[in-house]
Steps between C-alpha positions, in 0.01 A plus 500: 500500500627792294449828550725749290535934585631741297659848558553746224795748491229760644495306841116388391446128650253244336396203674367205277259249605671178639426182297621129544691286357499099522880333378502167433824256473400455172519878430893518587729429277875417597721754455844590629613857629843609556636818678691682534555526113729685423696324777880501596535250786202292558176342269223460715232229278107474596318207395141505501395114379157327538651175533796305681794510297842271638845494304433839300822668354546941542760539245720818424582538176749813326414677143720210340332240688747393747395333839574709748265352821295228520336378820213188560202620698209327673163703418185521694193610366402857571881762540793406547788723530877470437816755583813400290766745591797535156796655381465519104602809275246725385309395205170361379383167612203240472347300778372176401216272702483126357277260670301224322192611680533851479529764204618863585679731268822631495611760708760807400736606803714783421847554725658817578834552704516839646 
């Protein structure tokens, strides 16, 4: 259930009615979240699959397409969360997920060294 309130800038507070919702598997689609982005010293990678996934590649690529990290992971279905700590100059990247079971898009991580 959902129920969503609103306050204006004039402190006035509405209160909508509260509906439901009903998510099925089927209604997820995979997807992949990183964070912090921009990052300095540590990618953090969601999952979210429907389906087990073994022997998937995360891959770090640079602007000029240049492996920089690559790692093998074991997937479950539902999240599944990663922490890869780095030390690699500031600059645009692209995260890559390849599976042969599983499509997600690439991912842009951006890099910034205080």
């Amino acid at each position: 259930y959902y129920r969503m309130s609103q306050v204006d800038l004039s402190g006035i507070k509405t209160v909508f009615k509260a509906i439901d919702v009903y998510c099925s598997d089927k209604d997820i689609k995979d997807q992949i979240l990183l964070y912090p982005n921009p990052s300095s010293t540590e990618l953090n990678i969601v999952l979210s699959i429907n389906k087990l996934a073994t022997n998937t590649n995360i891959t770090l690529v640079n602007n000029a397409g240049q492996l920089i990290f690559e790692t093998k992971v074991d997937l479950i279905k539902g999240v599944n969360s990663f922490a890869f700590p780095f030390d690699i100059p500031s600059g645009a990247y692209t995260v890559l997920f390849s599976s042969k079971d599983i499509v997600i898009p690439s991912q842009k991580l951006m890099v910034i060294k205080p």
